[in-house]
N, C-alpha and C positions, 0 to 999 in steps of 0.2 A: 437656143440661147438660154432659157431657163434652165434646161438639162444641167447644160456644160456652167451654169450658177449654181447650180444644189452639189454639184458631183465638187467642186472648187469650195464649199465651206462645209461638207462633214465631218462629220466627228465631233460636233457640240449639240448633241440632243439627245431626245429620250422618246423612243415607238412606245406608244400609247398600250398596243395592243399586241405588242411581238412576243412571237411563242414562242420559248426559252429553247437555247441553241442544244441539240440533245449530245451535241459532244461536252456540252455543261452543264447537264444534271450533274447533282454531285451525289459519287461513287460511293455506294455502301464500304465501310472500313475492313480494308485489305483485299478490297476488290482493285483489279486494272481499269484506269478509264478504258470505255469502248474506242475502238478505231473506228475510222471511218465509215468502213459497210455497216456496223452495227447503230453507228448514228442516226444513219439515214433510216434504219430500220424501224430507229423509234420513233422517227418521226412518220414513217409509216403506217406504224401500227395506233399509233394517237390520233391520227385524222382517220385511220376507218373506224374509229372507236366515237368518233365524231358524229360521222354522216349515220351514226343508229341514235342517237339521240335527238327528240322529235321535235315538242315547245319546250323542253327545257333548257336552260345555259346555267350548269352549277358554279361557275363561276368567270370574272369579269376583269379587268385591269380600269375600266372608265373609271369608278371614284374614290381607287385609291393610288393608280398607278402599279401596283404590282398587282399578280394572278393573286384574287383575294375570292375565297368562296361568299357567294352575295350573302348566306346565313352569318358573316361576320363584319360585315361592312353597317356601321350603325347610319342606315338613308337607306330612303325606299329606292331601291332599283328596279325599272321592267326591263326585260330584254326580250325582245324580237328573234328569235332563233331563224335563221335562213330556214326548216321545213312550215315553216307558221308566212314566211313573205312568200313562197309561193304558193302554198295553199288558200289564201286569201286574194291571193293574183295583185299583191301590196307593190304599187311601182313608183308613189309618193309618197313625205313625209304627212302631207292629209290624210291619205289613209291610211297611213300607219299608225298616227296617234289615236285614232278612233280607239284602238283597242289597249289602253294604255289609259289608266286614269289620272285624275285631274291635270291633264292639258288637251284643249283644243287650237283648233285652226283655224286663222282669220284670214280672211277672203287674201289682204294682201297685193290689193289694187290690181288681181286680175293676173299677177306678176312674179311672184317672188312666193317663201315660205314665208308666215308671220305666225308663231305658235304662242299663245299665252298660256303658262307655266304658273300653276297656284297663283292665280289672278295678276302676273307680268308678263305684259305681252313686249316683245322683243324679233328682231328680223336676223338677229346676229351671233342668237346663243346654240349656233352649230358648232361639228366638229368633224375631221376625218380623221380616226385612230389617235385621238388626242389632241391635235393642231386644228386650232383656230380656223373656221371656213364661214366666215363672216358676213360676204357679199349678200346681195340678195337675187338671188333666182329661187327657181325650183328646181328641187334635188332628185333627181334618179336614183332605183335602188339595182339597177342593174349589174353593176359591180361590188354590189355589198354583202357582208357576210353575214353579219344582224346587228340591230340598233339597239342600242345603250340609251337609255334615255334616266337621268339621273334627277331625281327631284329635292329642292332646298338648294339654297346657296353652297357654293362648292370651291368658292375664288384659292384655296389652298392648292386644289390640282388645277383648276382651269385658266384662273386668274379674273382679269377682271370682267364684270358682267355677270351674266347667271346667276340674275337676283331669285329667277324662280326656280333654277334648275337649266339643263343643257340637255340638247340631245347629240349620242356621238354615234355614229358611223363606223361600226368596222369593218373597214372592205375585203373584199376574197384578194387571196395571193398566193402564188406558186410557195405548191408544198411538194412532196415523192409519195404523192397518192396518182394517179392517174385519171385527170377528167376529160368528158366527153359530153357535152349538155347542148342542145338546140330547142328551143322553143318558137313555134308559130304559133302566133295569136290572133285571131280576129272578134267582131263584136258587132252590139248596135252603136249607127252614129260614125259607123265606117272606120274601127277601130283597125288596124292593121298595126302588128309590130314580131318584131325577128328580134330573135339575142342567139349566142354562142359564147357559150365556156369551154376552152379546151385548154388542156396542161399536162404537161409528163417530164420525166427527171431522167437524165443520164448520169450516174455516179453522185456526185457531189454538188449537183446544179439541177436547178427546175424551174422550169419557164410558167408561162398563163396566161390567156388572153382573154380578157371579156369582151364582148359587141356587142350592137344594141343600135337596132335603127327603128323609128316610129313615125306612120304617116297618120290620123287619124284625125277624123270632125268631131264634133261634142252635139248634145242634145238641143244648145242651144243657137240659134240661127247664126250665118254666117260667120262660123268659128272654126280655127282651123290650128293644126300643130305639126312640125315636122320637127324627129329631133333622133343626135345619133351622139352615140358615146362610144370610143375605144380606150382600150387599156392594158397594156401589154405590162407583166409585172416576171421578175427573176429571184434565182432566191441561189445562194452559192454555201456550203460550208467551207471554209477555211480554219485548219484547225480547231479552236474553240471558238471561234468566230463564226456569227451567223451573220451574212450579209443578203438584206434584202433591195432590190430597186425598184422603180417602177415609176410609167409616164401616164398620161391622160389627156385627150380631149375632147370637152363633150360641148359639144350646138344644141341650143335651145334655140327656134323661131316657132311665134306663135302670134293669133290675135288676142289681144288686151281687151276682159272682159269682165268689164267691174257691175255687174247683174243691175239689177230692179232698185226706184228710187221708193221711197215711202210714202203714205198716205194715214193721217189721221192717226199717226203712232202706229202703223205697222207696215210692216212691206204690203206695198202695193198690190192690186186687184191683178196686173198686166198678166198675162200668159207668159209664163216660164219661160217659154223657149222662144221670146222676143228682145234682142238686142237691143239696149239701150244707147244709142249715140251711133256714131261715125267708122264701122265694122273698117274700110277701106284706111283709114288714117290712124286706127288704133291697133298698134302693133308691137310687138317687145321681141329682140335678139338679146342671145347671154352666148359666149364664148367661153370659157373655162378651160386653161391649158394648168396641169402640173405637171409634179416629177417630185419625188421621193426618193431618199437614199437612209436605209437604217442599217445598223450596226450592233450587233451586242455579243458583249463576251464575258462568260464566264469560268473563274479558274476552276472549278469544283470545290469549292473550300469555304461556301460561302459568300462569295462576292460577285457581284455583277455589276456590269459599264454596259448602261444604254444609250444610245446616240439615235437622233433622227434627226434630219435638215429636209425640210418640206418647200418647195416654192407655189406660187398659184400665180397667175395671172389672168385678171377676168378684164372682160371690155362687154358692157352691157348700155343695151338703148334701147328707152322705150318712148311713147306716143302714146295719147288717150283723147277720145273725146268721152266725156261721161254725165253721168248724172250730177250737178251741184247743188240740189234741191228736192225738196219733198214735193207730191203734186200739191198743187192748191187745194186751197180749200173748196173750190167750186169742184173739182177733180174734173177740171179740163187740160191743164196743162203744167210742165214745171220746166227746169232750166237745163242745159248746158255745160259744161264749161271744157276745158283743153291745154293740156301744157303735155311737153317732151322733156326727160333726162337723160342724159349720158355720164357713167362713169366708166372709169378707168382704173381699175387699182395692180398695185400688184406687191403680191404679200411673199418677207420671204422671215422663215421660223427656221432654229436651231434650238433643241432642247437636249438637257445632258441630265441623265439620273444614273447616280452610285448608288446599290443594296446592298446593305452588311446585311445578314441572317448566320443568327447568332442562337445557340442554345444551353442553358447552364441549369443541371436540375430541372427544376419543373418549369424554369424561365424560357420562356422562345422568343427572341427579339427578330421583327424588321425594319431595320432602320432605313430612310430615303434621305437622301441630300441632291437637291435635282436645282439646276437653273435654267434659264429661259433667254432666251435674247432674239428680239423680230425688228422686222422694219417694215410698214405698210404703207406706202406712197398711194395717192390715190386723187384724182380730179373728176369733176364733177362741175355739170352746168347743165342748168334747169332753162327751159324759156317760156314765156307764157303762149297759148294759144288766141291770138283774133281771131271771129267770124267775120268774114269777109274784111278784114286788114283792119278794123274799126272796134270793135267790142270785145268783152272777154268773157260773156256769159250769152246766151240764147236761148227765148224761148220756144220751145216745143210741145203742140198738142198730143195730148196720150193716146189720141186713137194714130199718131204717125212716130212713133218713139224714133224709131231705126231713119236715121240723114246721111245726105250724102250733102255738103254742105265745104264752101272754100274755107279754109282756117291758115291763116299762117303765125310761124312760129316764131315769137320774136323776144330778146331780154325785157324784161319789165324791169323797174327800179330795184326791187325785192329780190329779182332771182338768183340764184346760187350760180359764181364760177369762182371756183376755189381748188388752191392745191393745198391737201393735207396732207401731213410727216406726220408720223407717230412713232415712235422707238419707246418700246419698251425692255428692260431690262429686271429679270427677277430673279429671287435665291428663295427657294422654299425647303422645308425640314419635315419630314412626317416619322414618326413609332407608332407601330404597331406593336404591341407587348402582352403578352400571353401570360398569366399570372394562371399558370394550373392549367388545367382538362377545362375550366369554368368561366373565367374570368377573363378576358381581353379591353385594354384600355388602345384607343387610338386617339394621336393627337398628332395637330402637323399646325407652322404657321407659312406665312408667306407675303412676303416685301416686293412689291412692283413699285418702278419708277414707272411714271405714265409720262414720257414728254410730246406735248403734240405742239405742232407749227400749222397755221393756216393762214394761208397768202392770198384774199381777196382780189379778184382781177379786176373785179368793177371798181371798188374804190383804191387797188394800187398799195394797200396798208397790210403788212401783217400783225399778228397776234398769236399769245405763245402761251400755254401754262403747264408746269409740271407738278404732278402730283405723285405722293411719297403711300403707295395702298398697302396695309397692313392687315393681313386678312389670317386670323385663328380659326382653329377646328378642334372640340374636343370632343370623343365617344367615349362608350362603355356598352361593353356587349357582353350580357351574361348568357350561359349555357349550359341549362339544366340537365343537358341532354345531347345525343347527339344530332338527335333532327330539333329541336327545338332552339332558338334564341329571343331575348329580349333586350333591346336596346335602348338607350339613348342619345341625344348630341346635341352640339351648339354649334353653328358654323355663321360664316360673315362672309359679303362681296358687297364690291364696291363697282360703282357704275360712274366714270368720268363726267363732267357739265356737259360735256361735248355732247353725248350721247352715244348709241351702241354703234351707229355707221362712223361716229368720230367727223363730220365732213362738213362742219363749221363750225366757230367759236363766232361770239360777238365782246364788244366791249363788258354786258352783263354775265354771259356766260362764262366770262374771262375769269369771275372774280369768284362763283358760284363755288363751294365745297362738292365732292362728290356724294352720291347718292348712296346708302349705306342699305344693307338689307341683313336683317339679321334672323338665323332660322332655328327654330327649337323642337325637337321632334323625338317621339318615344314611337317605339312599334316591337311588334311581334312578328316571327317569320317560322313557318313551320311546314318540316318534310311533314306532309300526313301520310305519306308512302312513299318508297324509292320511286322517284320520278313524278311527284305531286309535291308543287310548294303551295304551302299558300300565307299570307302577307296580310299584314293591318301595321298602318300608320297613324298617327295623331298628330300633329303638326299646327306652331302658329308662326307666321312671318311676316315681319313689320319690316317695311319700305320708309326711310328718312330722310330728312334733308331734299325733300321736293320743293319745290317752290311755291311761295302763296303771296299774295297781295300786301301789299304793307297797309295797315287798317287806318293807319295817319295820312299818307302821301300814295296811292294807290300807284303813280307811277315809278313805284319802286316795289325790290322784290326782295321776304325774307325765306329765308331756306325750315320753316315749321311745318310744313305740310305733312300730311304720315295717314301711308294707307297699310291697313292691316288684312291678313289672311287666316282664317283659321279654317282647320276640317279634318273632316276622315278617310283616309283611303282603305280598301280592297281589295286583296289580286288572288286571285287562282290560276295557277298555268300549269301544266302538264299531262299525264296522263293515270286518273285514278283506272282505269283497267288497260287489258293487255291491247282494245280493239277501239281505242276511246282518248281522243285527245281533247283537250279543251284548255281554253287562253280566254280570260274575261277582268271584269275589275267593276267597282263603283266608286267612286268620290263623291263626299258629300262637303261641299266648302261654303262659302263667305268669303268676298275679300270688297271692302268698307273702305271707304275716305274716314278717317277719325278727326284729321286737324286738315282741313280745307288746304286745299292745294289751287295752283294759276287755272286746273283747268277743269276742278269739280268741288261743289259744295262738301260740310261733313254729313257724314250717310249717306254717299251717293257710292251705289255699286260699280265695280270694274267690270267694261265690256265684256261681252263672251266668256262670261262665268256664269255655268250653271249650277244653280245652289244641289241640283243631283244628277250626275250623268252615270251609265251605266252599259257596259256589253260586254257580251259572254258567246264566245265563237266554240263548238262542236264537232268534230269529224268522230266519225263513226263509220270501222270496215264493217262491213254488213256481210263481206263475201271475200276469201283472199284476194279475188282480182276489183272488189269495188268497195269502194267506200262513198260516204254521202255527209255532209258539212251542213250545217242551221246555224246561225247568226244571228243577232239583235243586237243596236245601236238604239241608244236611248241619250238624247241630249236636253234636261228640263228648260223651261222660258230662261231665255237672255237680254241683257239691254246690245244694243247695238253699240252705242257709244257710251261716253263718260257722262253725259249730263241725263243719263234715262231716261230719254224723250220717248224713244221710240224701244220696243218688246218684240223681240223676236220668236216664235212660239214655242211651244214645246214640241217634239216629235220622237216616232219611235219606227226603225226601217228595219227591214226584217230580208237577212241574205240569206240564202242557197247555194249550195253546191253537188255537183258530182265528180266523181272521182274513177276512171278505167285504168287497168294495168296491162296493157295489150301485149302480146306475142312480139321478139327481137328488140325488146329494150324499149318500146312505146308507149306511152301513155297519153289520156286524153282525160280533159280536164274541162267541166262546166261549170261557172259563177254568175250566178243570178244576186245583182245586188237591187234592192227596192222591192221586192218580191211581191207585197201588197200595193205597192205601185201607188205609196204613200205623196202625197204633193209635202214639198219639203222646204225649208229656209235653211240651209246649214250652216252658214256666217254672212260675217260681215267685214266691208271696213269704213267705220263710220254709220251714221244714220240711210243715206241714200246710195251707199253700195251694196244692197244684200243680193247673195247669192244661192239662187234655187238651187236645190239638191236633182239630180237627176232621177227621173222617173224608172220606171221597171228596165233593166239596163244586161243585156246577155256578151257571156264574154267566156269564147271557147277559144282552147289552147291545146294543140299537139306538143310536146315534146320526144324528146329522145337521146337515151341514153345509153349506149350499147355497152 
């Protein structure tokens, strides 16, 4: 059904990430366009041109929409190159952003990805190839090509959200190269997992299929995961027409495992690998079905029509019994508590982008005119959890964390059953303008109508507000050179009352402004050799219109609140010699309550910012058939939550690897991640969710690639 929905409204959108039709390059003057054989050729000869380049990606579509080399896009970008995710054995968005600086990963109630982004944390600021992927699970990289992860406000391409930045996805899809790829994996903790990539092209058409099945336990007690993805994707030329398709469904089941409660401002004494609460009744399933249909043509003269229409449909439930408290003060005992949600969404996206590319003299214009049009329906209902049908917290002594204990799940006054509409409709505008060999100004704006409906079941009433987002962008990118660039910008996103799930409104929230974020950012980006970039940022970003207490009538709320961000970032990726790769970063931040907000005083720090985080990954062939990888993750003390009760410490984990090139296309692959078999805190969500980092952790991999 969603299939025969996406293939019924194409032709109004714009692929994020599609690689320009090679029957539409445009033809040197009084050359013939290429026929057919010759198209295919190019694009054959461009993806093996591909697969030799290592950690680096010269360049990106994520933050401007067209193929923009990242030396002139003014915003720090990191990109994830497909030989860097599997050389790290990277099969989450946790630890992918490890190597990527200033963003980390919140625990995320055991459930879902929850990444905070220059000190905003957000469940919703994903993407696949540019389209929106909002819901909350955990994301697979099994079908992915390398990740985009864009830092500063960016609502001109994204739209609304992405006060700190976005991370986007851009998945593998049938090209006229020929793949063949299996990987077996096993591990400590009873790690098992299988993938397959296979793809090949007859003439004018090229198929691809990803898969991906996983059975595996975790370090910590009574924890369990099964989870399978397939993806079959097509790719057709039709005259100047590139047509790509492709469907998806991937099962996530697992157990819900919201770690260790605190003690005395920090995570607790408990041994790591003790489950806290109700293993048997704490559980989370995610569904995920898509379907994609892109389109793009180019006359060769200059102009391109991009089209994408993307569907999703997720059905996600989960269960918890957890921690709702610190131990006491006597450190004998602490509390309980249990609730279940279910949602249901299902998202369907249309984007359409026009490119003029224009050149006069020393002028080289790209102009974008692109709109946007979605609909995300989506229900939701939360219940509280009783112990034994009568209470909604329990206490438990520390020397017995792990119950098996009755709970039923029933609505409380408060809980959520809601249906939410949101339609949004946008028009956005971007220049790109080339003034010389030196000089590039880029600016874009962009207009969302935000209209959401939410239909209350419990009280029977709905409630509705539309909001008019107006979101500017301006750069300037000089270029003294051909590997060096120096930049600036200004950019703005807006974040609805609703919030980033959108999945309630109340009479207050009704009346609330949106949330404004505004980003200012200078940097430097420099080839230090073909195929070594390296990167610095400077960056401040103020958060507005939060809410804070009315200081006359506290049972009202005015919108003065304002948390600020300021810092430096770092990146070096590539390869300064011929047997020597390496991908690292540091960020040094702040991000500060300035004007007291509903749910922190001023000068109260943002969770899970570390005032210095740092890592820097190594492979080194040592031998043609071997190479050997060293690591280091460095994350400084954090607060756990908004009110800085509680410190989460500092730590520093130190990974390994090996690397074998076996006889008929084998190879075999060793990752040792904890290596000094550091004891570890690695997030949180909240005060009394912190979640241990797993101990000294082995994780070997066959592949094969004939």
């Amino acid at each position: 059904m969603v299939s025969s929905l996406i293939f019924s409204v194409l032709l109004a959108g714009a692929p994020q990430d599609t690689v320009r039709s090679p029957a539409a390059q445009p033809a040197s003057a009084g050359r013939p366009r290429p026929d057919s054989a010759q198209a295919v050729e190019v694009v054959r000869v461009r993806a093996n041109a591909q697969r030799a380049v290592r950690y680096t990606a010269p360049a990106s579509r994520s933050a401007t929409r067209t193929l923009t080399p990242l030396r002139d896009v003014p915003q720090s970008v990191s990109v994830l190159a497909a030989p860097l995710l599997l050389d790290l054995n990277i099969q989450s968005m946790a630890k992918a952003v490890e190597y990527v600086p200033g963003i980390s990963m919140g625990q995320g109630e055991g459930h879902r990805d929850a990444p905070t982004i220059r000190g905003q944390s957000s469940t919703a600021d994903f993407f696949v190839d540019g389209v929106r992927d909002d819901a909350q699970y955990y994301r697979d990289t099994y079908n992915v090509q390398q990740i985009d992860a864009v830092k500063g406000a960016n609502a001109t391409v994204f739209g609304r959200g992405g006060g700190g930045g976005v991370i986007n996805r851009v998945m593998k899809r049938a090209e006229w190269t020929p793949v063949r790829m299996a990987r077996v994996e096993t591990g400590s903790w009873d790690q098992r997992r299988v993938s397959l990539d296979m793809g090949d092209a007859v003439g004018k058409v090229a198929g691809r299929v990803n898969l991906m099945y996983e059975a595996s336990d975790s370090f910590r007690r009574n924890m369990g995961l099964e989870k399978w993805g397939v993806n079959p994707t097509a790719s057709a030329m039709l005259g100047r027409t590139m047509v790509r398709a492709g469907v998806e469904r991937y099962v996530d089941r697992r157990t819900v495992d919201r770690g260790l409660p605190s003690a005395n401002g920090r995570p607790s004494a408990l041994d790591t690998r003790t489950f806290v609460g109700d293993p048997s009744l704490s559980r989370a399933s995610m569904t995920v079905d898509g379907a994609h249909l892109q389109a793009e043509f180019d006359n060769g003269h200059g102009f391109t029509l991009r089209s994408h229409a993307r569907a999703f449909a997720y059905d996600k439930f989960y269960q918890n019994v957890f921690a709702s408290s610190a131990i006491n003060s006597a450190g004998t005992q602490f509390s309980l508590g249990a609730y279940s949600d279910a949602v249901d969404r299902r998202s369907l996206f249309n984007q359409t982008d026009a490119v003029w590319r224009a050149a006069r003299g020393s002028l080289r214009s790209t102009l974008l005119v692109g709109t946007e049009v979605s609909q995300q329906r989506s229900d939701n209902q939360r219940l509280t959890g009783y112990f034994d049908n009568t209470a909604t917290a329990r206490a438990v002594p520390v020397g017995a964390p792990t119950v098996t204990t009755p709970v039923t799940f029933r609505a409380s006054a408060s809980d959520a059953d809601n249906r939410a509409v949101a339609n949004v409709a946008a028009l956005f505008l971007q220049e790109q303008l080339h003034l010389g060999d030196h000089v590039q100004l880029v600016g874009g704006i962009r207009h969302d109508r935000f209209d959401l409906r939410v239909r209350n079941r419990r009280t029977n009433s709905t409630l509705s507000r539309i909001d008019n987002l107006v979101s500017p962008r301006g750069g300037v990118v000089i270029t003294p050179s051909r590997t060096l660039s120096v930049y600036g910008s200004y950019s703005v996103s807006h974040l609805p009352s609703s919030g980033d799930q959108f999945l309630s409104l109340t009479p207050t929230t009704q009346t609330l402004q949106p949330e404004r974020f505004r980003n200012r950012e200078v940097g430097v980006k420099w080839e230090a050799r073909p195929g070594l970039d390296v990167t610095a940022a400077w960056f401040t970003l103020d958060r507005s219109n939060t809410t804070a207490p009315d200081p006359v009538d506290p049972t009202l709320l005015l919108q003065t609140g304002r948390q600020r961000t300021t810092g430096a970032e770092f990146g070096v990726q590539g390869t300064p010699h011929a047997r020597w790769d390496v991908m690292g970063g540091l960020a040094v931040q702040q991000a500060r309550i300035v004007s007291r907000t509903s749910a922190a005083r001023v000068g109260a720090t943002a969770p899970l910012v570390p005032n210095t985080s740092a890592s820097l990954w190594n492979k080194v062939r040592v031998l043609p058939q071997t190479a050997l990888g060293f690591g280091v993750v460095h994350q400084g003390q954090r607060y756990a939550a908004i009110d800085n009760s509680v410190v989460l410490p500092a730590f520093t984990r130190l990974d390994a690897a090996m690397f074998l090139s076996l006889p008929r296309g084998l190879t075999a692959q060793l990752n040792v991640e904890n290596l000094a078999d550091s004891r570890i805190y690695a997030t949180s969500h909240g005060n009394n969710n912190i979640m241990p980092g797993a101990p000294r952790t082995f994780r070997v991999t066959l592949g094969v690639t004939p």
